[in-house]
C-alpha positions in Angstrom: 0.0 0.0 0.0 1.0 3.1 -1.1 1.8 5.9 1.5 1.4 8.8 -1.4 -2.7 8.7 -2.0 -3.6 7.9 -5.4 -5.2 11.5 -6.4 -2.6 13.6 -4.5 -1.3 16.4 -7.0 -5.1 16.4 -8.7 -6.4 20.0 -8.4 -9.8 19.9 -7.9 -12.6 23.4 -7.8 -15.8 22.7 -6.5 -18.5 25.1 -7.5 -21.3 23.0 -6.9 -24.1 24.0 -3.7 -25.9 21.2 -1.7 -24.9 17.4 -1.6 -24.6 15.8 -5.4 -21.7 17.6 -6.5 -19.6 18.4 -3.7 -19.9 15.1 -2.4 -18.2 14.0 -5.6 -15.6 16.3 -5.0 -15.7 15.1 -1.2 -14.6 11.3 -2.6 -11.8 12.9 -4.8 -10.5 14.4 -1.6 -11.0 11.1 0.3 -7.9 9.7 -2.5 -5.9 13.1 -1.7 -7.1 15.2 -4.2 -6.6 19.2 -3.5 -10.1 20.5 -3.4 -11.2 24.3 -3.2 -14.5 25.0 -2.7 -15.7 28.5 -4.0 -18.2 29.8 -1.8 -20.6 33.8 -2.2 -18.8 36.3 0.4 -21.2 36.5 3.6 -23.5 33.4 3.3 -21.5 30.5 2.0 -23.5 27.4 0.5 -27.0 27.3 1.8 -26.1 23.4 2.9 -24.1 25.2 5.7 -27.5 25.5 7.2 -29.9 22.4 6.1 -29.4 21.0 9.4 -31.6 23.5 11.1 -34.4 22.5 8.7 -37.0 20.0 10.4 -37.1 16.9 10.3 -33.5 17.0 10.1 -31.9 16.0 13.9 -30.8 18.9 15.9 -27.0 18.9 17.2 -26.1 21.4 19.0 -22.9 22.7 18.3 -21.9 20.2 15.3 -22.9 20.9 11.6 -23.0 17.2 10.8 -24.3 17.6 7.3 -21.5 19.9 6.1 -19.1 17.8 8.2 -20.0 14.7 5.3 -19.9 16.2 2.3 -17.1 19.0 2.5 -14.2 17.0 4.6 -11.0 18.1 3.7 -11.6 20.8 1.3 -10.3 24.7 1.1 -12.8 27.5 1.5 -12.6 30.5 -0.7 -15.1 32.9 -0.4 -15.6 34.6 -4.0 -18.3 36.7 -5.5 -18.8 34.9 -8.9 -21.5 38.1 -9.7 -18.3 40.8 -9.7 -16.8 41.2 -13.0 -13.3 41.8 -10.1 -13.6 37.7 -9.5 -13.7 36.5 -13.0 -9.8 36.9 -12.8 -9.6 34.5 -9.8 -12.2 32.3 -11.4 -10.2 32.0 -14.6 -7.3 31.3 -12.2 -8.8 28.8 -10.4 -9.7 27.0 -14.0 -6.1 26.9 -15.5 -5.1 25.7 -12.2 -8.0 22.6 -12.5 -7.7 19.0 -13.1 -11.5 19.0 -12.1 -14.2 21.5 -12.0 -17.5 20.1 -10.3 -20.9 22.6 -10.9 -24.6 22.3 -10.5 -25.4 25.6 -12.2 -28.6 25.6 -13.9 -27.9 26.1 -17.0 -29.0 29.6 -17.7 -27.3 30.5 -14.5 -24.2 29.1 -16.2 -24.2 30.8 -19.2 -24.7 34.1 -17.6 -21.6 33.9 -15.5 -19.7 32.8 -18.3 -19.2 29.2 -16.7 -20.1 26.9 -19.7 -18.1 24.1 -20.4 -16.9 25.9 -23.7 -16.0 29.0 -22.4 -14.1 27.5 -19.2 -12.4 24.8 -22.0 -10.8 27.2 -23.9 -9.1 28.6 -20.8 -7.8 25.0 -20.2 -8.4 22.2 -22.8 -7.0 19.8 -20.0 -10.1 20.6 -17.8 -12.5 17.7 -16.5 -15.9 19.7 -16.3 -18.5 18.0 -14.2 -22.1 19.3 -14.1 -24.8 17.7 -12.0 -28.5 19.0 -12.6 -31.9 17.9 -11.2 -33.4 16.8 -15.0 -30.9 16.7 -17.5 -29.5 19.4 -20.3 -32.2 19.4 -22.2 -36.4 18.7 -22.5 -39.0 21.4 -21.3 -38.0 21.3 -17.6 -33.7 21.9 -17.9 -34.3 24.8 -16.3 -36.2 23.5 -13.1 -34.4 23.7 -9.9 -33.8 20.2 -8.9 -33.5 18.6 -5.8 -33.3 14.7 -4.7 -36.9 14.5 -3.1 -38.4 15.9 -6.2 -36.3 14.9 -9.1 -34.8 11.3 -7.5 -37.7 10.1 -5.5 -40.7 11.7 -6.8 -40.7 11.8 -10.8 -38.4 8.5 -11.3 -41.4 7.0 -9.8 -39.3 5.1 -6.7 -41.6 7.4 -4.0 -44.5 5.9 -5.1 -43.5 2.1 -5.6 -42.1 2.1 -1.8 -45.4 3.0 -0.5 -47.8 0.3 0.7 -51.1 0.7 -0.5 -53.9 3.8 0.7 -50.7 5.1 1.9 -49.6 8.8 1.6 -45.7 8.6 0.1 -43.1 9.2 2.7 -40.3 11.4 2.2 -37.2 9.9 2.3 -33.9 10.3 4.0 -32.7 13.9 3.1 -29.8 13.5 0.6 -29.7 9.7 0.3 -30.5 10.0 -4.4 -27.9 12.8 -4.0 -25.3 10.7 -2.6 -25.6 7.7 -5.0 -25.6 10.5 -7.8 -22.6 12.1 -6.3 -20.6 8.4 -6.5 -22.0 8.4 -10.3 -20.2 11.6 -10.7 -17.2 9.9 -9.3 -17.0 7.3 -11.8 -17.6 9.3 -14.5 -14.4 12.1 -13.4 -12.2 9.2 -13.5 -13.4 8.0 -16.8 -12.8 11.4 -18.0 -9.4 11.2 -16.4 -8.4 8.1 -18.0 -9.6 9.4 -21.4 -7.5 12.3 -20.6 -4.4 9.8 -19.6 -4.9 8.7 -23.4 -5.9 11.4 -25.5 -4.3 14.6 -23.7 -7.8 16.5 -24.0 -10.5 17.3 -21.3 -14.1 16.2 -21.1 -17.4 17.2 -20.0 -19.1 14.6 -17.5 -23.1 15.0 -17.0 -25.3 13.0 -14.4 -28.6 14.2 -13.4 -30.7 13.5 -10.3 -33.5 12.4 -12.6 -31.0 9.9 -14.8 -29.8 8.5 -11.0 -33.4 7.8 -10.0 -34.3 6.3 -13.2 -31.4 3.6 -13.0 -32.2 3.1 -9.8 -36.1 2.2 -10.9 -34.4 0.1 -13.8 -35.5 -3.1 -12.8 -39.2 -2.6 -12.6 -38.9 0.2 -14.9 -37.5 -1.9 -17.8 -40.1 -4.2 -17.3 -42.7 -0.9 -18.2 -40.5 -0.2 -21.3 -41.2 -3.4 -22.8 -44.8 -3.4 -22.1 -45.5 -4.7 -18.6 -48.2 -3.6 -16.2 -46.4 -0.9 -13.8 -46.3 -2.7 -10.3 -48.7 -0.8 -7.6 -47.8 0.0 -4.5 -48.7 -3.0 -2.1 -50.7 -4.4 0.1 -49.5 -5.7 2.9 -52.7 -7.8 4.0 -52.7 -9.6 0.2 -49.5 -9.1 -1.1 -48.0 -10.8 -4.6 -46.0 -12.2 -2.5 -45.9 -13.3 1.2 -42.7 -14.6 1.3 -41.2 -11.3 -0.1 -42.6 -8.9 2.6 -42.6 -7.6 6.1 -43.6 -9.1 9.6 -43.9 -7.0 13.3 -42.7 -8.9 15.8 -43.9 -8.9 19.2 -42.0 -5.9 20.4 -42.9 -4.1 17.7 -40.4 -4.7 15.5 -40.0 -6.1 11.4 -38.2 -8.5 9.7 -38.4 -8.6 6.1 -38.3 -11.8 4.4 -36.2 -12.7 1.2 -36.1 -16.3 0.2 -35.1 -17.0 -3.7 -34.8 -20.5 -3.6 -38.4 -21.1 -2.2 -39.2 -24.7 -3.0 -36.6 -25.4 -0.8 -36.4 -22.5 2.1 -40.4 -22.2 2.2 -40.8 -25.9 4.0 -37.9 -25.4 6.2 -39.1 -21.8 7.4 -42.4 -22.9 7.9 -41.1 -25.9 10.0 -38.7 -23.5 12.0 -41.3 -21.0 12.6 -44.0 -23.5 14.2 -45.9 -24.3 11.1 -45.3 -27.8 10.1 -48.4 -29.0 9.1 -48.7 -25.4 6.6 -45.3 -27.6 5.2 -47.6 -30.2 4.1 -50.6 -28.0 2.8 -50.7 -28.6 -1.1 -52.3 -24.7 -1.0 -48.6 -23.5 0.0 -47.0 -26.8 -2.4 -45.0 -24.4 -4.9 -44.7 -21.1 -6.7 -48.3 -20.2 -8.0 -50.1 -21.9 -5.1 -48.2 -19.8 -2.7 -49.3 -16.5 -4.7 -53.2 -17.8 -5.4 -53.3 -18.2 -1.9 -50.7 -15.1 -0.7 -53.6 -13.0 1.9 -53.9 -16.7 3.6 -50.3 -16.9 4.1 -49.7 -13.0 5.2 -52.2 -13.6 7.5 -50.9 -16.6 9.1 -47.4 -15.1 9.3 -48.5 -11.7 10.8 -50.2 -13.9 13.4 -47.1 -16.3 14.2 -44.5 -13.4 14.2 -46.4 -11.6 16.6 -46.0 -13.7 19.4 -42.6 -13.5 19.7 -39.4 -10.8 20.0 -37.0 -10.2 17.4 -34.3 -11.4 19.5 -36.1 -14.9 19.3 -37.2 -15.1 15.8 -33.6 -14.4 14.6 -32.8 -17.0 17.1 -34.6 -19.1 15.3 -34.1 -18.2 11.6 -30.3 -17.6 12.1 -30.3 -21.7 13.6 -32.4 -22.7 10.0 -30.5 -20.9 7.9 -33.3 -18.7 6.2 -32.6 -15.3 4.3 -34.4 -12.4 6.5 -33.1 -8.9 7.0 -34.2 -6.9 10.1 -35.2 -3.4 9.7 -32.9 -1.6 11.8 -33.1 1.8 13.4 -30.3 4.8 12.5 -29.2 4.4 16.1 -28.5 0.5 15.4 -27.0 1.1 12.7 -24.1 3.4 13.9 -23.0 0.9 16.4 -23.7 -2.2 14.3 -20.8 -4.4 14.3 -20.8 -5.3 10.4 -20.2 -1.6 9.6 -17.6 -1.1 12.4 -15.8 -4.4 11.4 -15.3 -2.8 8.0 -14.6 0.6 8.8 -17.2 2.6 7.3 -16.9 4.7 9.9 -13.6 6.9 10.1 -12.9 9.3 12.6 -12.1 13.0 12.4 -8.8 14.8 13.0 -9.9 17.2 14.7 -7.4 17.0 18.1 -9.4 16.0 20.7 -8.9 12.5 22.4 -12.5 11.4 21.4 -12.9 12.2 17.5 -16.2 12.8 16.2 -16.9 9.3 13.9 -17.4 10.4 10.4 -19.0 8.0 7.1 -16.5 6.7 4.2 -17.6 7.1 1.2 -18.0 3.1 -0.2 -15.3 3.0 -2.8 -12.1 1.5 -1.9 -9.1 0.1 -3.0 -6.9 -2.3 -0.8 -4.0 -1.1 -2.5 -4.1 2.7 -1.8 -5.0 4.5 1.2 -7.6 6.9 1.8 -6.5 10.6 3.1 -8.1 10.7 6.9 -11.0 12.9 7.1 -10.2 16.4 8.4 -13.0 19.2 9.8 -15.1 20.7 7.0 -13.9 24.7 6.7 -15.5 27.3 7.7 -16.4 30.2 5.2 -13.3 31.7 3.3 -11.1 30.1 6.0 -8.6 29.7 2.9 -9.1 32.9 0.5 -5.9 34.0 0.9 -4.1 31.0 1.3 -5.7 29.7 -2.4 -5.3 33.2 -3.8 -1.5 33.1 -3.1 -1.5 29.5 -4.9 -3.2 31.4 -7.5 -0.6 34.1 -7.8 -2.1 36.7 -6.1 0.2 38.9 -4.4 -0.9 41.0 -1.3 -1.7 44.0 -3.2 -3.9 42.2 -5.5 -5.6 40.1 -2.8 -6.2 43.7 -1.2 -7.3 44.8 -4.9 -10.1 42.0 -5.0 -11.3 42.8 -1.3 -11.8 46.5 -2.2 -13.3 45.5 -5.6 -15.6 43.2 -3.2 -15.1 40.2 -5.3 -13.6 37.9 -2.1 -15.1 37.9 1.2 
């Protein structure tokens, strides 16, 4: 294992706002890549405060949120509205390996960041724009945001409903994440093309795009001409063997079994049921779903009557495929995730570092840079503008011209 990390010497300029973007740049950091986030003068990226918006947890004192998704990074506050910045921002794009935006694109083209404009400062340049529905179609222009763009129109907030119930909104950021590791892959594709052909690329993902592959299963199935599935119902499922169970203390167990001629006798068995074993209702594959209410029913009953501890007693000892639906505060001290580090702590120089999450890609032969504290606003103007070339006069220069913070 390397003790260099892999993208050290990458320069990296994150313009992006919210999660998708700069948590792409986040996992370019993670491999050691030099990342300067630009930042408006006085109120930074309006993520600095989405954890103060319900039903977001409340901690006091740590801005967990911005802690995630901006690790490790440089803060330069810079007024991209001053015709004084667009000589730092032109700096800042000669100096780039990587420039990450989510500009709409009208927005873009008014500040003069297109791809073509900032490509023939630096035909080296990796440009990589994120937006909530794509670059073109009758809604480019729409602000876009994971709830509505991910979840809602890809059609995934409705299919993981149950039935006569309202949608639920889901974890804040969670289609912005997976779209930020999409934007990942596709900056070091463009990097390797770059390795071959000496030139630059553009890379586009799009919250929309991210939920629609995440659909792609079902939603193939609707390209080709099947029935869209509904959302279900819980008391006559398709499929009682593919759903979920409250257990006596009020907790579920979901239940997964592929292989069912030969798991659904043995769980039935294990679970108390041995004469349901022998009932030529429940005898194999379209039996079981003719007769799928029967079966919920029965297995609501049975599960019940006892506490998850003791039904994954007893399907662990079978050897049946079940998952157990566990709660955020089981999660961050569940063994399987500590045992494989997903969670890193922060240097931050206190004997009791704050736990932070990895983001999932890995490789065993390099090692990750260890997560630092997420800057505070313009901490490192005038260190970058130095990089830059900016003497003290001219840093002085941009201050007066109110084009830095």
């Amino acid at each position: 294992m390397s003790n260099t990390p892999l993208l050290e010497g990458l320069h990296v300029v994150d313009l992006a706002s919210f999660i998708a973007g700069p948590a792409a740049a986040t996992v370019l950091g993670d491999f050691g890549a030099d990342v300067v986030k630009v930042e408006p003068p006085r109120v930074g990226d309006a993520y600095r405060s989405l954890s103060r918006i319900p039903p977001n947890p409340r901690v006091d004192g740590v801005n967990y949120p911005w802690q995630l998704d901006n690790r490790n990074k440089r803060s330069i506050a810079l007024n991209l509205k001053s015709p004084g910045a667009r000589p730092v921002l032109e700096s800042l794009v000669r100096w780039a390996d990587v420039l990450v935006t989510n500009f709409p694109p009208r927005t873009r083209d008014k500040l003069g960041l297109d791809y073509d404009a900032l490509a023939a400062l630096n035909p080296r340049l990796i440009y990589a724009d994120v937006t909530g529905f794509g670059e073109e179609g009758p809604d480019a222009q729409l602000p876009g945001f994971d709830v509505t763009a991910f979840w809602a129109r890809s059609g995934l907030m409705d299919l993981t409903r149950q039935r006569d119930v309202p949608p639920a909104m889901n974890v804040f950021g969670s289609g912005d994440h997976s779209t930020a590791i999409t934007l990942f892959a596709g900056i070091m594709t463009a990097l390797y093309r770059r390795e071959r052909t000496g030139r630059g690329a553009r890379v586009t993902v799009s919250l929309l795009a991210e939920g629609a592959w995440a659909a792609g299963m079902w939603l193939q199935a609707v390209l080709v001409g099947a029935k869209s599935p509904r959302p279900v119902d819980r008391s006559d499922p398709p499929n009682a063997l593919g759903s979920m169970y409250r257990t006596a203390d009020d907790r579920w167990i979901v239940l997964v079994f592929v292989n069912e001629d030969k798991q659904v006798p043995l769980f039935l068995r294990a679970i108390g049921h041995p004469e349901a074993a022998e009932n030529p209702r429940y005898a194999d594959t379209p039996s079981r779903r003719a007769h799928a209410a029967e079966i919920a029913a029965l297995l609501d009953r049975t599960f019940a009557k006892r506490s998850l501890a003791e039904w994954r007693e007893v399907l662990d000892a079978a050897g049946l495929t079940y998952g157990v639906v566990q709660t955020l505060e089981e999660c961050a001290q569940d063994p399987q995730l500590l045992a494989n580090r997903v969670f890193v702590p922060i240097d931050g120089g206190g004997d009791d570092p704050h736990l932070t999450i990895d983001s999932p890609v890995r490789l065993d032969q390099e090692q990750k840079v260890r997560p630092g504290p997420a800057p505070d606003l313009g901490e490192h103007t005038e260190a970058v503008l130095h990089d830059l070339g900016f003497d003290t006069a001219g840093i002085e220069e941009l201050r007066r011209a109110e084009a830095i913070g």
